[in-house]
N, C-alpha and C positions, 0 to 999 in steps of 0.2 A: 570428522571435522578436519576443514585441511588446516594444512603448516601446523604452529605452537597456540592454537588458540588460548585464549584466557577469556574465563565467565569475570563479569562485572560484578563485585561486592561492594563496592562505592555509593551513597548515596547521590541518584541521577543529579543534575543540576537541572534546574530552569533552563528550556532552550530559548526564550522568547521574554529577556528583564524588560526590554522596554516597549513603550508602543507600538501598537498591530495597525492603529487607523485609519494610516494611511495605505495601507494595504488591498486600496480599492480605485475602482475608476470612477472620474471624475463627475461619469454624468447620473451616479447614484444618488451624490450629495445636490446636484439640480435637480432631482427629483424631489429630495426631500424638502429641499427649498419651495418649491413648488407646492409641494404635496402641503405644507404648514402654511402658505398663503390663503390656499383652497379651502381648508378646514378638512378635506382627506386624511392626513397626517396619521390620525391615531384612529382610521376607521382598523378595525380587529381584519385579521387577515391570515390565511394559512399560505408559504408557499414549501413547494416542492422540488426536491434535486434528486432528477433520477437520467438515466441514458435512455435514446432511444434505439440504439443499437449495440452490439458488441463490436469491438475493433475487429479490422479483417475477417470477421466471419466466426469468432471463436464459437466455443459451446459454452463457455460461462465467464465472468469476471468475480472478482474477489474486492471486495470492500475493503479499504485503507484509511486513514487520515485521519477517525475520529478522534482519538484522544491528542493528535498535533491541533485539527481545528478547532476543540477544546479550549488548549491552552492560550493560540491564539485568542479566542472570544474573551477568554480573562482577563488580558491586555488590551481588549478593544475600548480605549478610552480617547479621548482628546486632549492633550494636556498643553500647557502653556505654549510650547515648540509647535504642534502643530494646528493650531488655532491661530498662533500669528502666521505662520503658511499661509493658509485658509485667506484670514483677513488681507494680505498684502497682496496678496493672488486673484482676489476677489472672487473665488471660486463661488461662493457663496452670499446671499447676504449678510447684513450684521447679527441680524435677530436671529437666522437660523448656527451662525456661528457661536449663539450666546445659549440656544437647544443643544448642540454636540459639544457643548464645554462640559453638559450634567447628562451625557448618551450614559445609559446604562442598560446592558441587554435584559429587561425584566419578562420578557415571553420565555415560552417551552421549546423546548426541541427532543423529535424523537426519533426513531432511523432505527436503521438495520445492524447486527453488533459489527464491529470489525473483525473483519477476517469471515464475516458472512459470503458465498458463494450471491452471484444475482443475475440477471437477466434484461434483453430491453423492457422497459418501462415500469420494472422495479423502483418503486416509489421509495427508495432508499433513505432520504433524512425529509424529516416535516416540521419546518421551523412554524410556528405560532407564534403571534404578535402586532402588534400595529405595525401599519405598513411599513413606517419610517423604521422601526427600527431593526424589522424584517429586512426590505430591500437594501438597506445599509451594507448588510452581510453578504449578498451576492459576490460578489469576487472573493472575497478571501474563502470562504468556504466552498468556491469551485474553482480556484486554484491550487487548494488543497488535495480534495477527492479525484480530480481530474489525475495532477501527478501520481497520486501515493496508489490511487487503485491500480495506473495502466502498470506500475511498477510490480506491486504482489500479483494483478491477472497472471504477467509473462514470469514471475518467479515461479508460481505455482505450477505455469505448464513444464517449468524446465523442474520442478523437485520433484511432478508425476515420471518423466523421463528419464530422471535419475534413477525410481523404482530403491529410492531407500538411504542409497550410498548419502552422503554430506555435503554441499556446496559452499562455497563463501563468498559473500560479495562484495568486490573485489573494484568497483565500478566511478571510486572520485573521481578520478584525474580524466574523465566522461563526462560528467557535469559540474553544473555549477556547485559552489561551496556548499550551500544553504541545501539544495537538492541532492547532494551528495549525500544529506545527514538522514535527510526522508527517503532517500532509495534504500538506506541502510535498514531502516528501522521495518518499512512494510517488504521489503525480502524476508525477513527473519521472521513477520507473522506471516508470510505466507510455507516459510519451512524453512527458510535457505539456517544452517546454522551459527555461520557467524559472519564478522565484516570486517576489512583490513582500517574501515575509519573510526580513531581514537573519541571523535565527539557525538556519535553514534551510542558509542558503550559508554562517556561520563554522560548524555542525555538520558539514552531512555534504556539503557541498561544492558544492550548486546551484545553477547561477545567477542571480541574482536582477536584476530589471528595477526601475524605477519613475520617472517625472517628475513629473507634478502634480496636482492634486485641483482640482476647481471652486475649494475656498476661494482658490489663489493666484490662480486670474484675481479673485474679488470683493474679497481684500486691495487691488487696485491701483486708482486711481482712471477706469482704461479698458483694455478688452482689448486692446488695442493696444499699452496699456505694460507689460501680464502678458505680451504672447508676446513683444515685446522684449526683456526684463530675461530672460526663459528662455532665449532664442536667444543672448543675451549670455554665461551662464552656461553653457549647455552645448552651445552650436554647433547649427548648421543640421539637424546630422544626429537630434535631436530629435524625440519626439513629442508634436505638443501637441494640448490636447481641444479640442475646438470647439464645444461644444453648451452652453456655458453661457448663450448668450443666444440668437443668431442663426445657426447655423450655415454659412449660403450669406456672410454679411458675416463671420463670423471666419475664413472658408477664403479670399477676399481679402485679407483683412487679414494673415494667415500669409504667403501666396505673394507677397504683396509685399518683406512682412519679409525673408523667406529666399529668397528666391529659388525659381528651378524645383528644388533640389538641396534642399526641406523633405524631413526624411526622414521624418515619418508625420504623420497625424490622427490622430484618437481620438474615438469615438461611443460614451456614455451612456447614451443613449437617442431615444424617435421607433419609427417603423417603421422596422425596419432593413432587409429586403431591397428597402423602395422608395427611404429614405434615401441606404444605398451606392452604389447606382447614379447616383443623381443627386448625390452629391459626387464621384463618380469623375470623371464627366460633366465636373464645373468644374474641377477639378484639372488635368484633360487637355488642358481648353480655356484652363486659364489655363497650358499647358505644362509643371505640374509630377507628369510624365507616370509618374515615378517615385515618386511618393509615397505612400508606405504608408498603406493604410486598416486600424485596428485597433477591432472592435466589442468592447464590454465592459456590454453591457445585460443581468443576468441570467439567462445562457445557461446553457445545459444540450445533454446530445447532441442533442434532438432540435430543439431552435433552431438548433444549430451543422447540422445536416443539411439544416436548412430553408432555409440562408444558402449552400447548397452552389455552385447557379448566380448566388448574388450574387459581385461582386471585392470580397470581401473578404481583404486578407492576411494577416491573423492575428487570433486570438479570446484576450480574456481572461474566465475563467471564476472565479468568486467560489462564493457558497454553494451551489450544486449540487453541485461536487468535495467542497466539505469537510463535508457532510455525505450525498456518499454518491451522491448524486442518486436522494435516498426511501428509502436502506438505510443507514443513517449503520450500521450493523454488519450481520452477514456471516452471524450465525447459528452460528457454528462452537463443538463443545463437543470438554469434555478428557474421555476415558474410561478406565479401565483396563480394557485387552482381555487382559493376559495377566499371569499369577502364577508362580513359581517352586510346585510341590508336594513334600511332604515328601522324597518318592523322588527330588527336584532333577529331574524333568521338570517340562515349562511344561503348564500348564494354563491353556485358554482360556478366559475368562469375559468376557457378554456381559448388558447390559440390555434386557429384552425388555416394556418395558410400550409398548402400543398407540402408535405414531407416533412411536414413540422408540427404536426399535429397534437395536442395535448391533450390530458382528459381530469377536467374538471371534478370537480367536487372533493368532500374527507376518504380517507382510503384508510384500509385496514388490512395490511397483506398477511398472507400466510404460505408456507410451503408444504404442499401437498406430499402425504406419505401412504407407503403402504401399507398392508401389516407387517411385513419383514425390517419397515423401515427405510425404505430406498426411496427416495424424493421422485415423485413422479410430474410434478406441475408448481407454478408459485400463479395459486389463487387470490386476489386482490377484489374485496368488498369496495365498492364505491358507493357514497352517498352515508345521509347522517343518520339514517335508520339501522344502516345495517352496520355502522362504526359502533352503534349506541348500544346494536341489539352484541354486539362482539360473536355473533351467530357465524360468522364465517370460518367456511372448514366443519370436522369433524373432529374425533378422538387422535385418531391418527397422525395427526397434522401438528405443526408448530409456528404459534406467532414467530414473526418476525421481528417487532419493534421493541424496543425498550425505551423508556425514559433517560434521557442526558443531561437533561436541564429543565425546571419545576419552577416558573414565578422566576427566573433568572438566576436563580441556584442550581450551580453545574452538581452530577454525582463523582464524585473526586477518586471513587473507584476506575473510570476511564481511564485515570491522567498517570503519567510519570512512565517505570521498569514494572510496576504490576500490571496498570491498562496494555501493556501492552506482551507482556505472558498470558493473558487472561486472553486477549485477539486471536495470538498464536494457537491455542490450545482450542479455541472453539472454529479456526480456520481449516484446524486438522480434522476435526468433528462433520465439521460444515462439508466437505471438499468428500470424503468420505461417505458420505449420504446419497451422493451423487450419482445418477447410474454410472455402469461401465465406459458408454458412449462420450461420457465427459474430459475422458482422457485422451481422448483423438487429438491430435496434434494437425490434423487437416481441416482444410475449412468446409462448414459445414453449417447445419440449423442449430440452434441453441440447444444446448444438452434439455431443457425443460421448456415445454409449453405456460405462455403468460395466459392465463384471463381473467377477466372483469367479471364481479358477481355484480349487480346492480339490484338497487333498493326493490322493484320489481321482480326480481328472481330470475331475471334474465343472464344468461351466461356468454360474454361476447371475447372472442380470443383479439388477442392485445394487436 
């Protein structure tokens, strides 16, 4: 772990006390308006948020967001403040403004766990519910998934990269406030192990690292009495940066300070696979043979892969995690694939314009395995027979979906510092399963073939 990390013992706080509602665009709530004129409103209705492709060509993406879109959904209410919005805005009519004063998400939602591995047209979350209170949820829940996957996708390629060593993410003062907190949270299920932002570890429980910035060595009137005052203050077992001025004379002047028992350096910048080497060199030669080397020069997976034969102990990464590394979003949209029909059978419906293609009806995915284990395809039953018959797959193989929300009661195991050790731990499981090919860092076809089983027993690749 780089720098002086510290695990979170605190009880997380709420990230989200007050209203979500407005957390949507505007022509949701004209729908609804609409849709309750019509008598539509409360026709039963399934939709679906899945990608149709992987950003830049990757070989998989990593599932993020659920236990944040969770929480948000909790606070999804209307309350006095934004119903008079509403009202003065006219966004809406009166009557439908007097419907979202009493909005309460009573439908299910099921999906893929977090920190699940997926593919294009991974049917990843399947909200159930009347229309209204379905389409409602569109933005906030693919502003969610959108950020928090593109985010743990590019952590994960950069913590396969790493091949073991510890990352930190390192990445606020990158993004916005709010985004800063959800870059923090899905880096750390995707592996990264800690985060330099403080509301990250009092939210949802990560631990966060940090000692000092160039400015405290130039606050002091000599680097000799920045890394003493630090060593004073937080003991030997410290990391301090050394490339504020001279790096071979501030790595002396450190292991003098502290002795052979400094506990790290820290690198800014330079050429780093030539730089590490030759501060290891003096480190070792100056006996402080334990001493951690941590690079933090704008890294990305395929620097940190470049650094693979350098000794370097751990990498902190900044703007590449938090914006994605080139895919700051995911691409993933919300559909309705299925309607309740007058005769209360489901009726499939699907958007068929050119590259935008959908595919209708209830779905029931599974990831296909071998006998050793190693995920070879994610098979996807379409249709109500074969949802009902839960016939899809074999022994081998493992559902995909879990329940999140029952009748509009969330499972509160998702939410808080547990949901999201719980993501971590099945993201390492998940990522793992994966064949070899999944670790390519070039662009390429999807580490696993998608298909469709259909109620027919037809097999059609996605």
């Amino acid at each position: 772990m780089t720098a002086d990390a510290q695990p979170q013992n605190a009880q997380p706080q709420a990230a989200c006390p007050v209203s979500t509602a407005l957390l949507t665009d505007h022509y949701e709530l004209t729908m609804v308006d609409a849709a309750l004129q019509d008598g539509t409103a409360h026709r039963e209705c399934v939709f679906e948020l899945f990608a149709r492709r992987l950003p830049n060509d990757r070989r998989y993406g990593v599932v993020a967001g659920i236990g944040r879109a969770l929480e948000l959904l909790e606070h999804f209410r209307f309350e006095d403040a934004e119903l008079e919005f509403l009202r003065e805005a006219r966004v809406v009519s009166p009557a439908t403004v007097d419907w979202l004063a009493d909005y309460r998400f009573s439908g299910s939602i099921r999906g893929y766990r977090e920190g699940e591995a997926y593919f294009p047209q991974s049917p990843l979350l399947e909200v159930r519910s009347s229309f209204a209170e379905g389409v409602i949820l569109e933005t906030m829940l693919l502003s969610v998934f959108n950020y928090d996957s593109a985010v743990a996708s590019a952590a994960a390629r950069m913590v396969s990269a790493a091949d073991g060593r510890p990352l930190a993410e390192m990445g606020s003062r990158r993004t916005g406030e709010r985004s800063a907190v959800a870059a923090a949270r899905a880096a750390y299920i995707a592996g990264f192990s800690a985060t330099s932002n403080l509301e990250a570890g009092r939210s949802w429980g990560v631990p966060t690292m940090g000692t000092a910035a160039h400015s405290w060595t130039l606050l002091h009137d000599s680097e000799r009495e920045a890394f003493a005052a630090q060593l004073e203050a937080l003991g030997t077992g410290t990391t301090l940066l050394v490339d504020t001025y001279d790096v071979e004379a501030a790595i002396r002047t450190a292991v003098e300070l502290a002795g052979p028992g400094l506990g790290g350096v820290r690198l800014d910048s330079g050429d780093l696979p030539v730089l590490v080497r030759e501060v290891r060199e003096l480190l070792d030669d100056l006996g402080a043979t334990g001493t951690r080397i941590t690079v933090t020069n704008d890294l990305d997976e395929y620097a940190i892969a470049a650094l693979a034969a350098s000794p370097v102990d751990s990498y902190g990464v900044g703007t590449s995690v938090v914006t994605g590394s080139g895919a700051v979003a995911s691409g993933m949209v919300y559909k309705l694939v299925a309607r309740r029909g007058d005769d209360g059978e489901w009726v499939p419906v699907a958007k068929a314009s050119p590259g935008k293609r959908s595919v209708g009806g209830l779905k029931q995915p599974v990831r296909r395995r071998d006998e050793r284990g190693v995920a070879t395809a994610e098979l996807i039953g379409v249709g109500e027979a074969t949802r009902a018959a839960g016939a899809v797959g074999d022994a081998d193989d493992r559902p995909l979906y879990v329940d999140y929300v029952v009748d509009g009661v969330i499972d509160r195991q998702h939410l808080g510092a547990a949901g999201v050790r719980a993501a971590r731990e099945h993201c390492a499981a998940a990522i793992a399963e994966l064949p070899r090919t999944a670790k390519r860092l070039g662009k390429g076809e999807p580490a696993l073939p998608t298909y469709y089983l259909h109620d027919d027993g037809e097999m059609e690749l996605a």
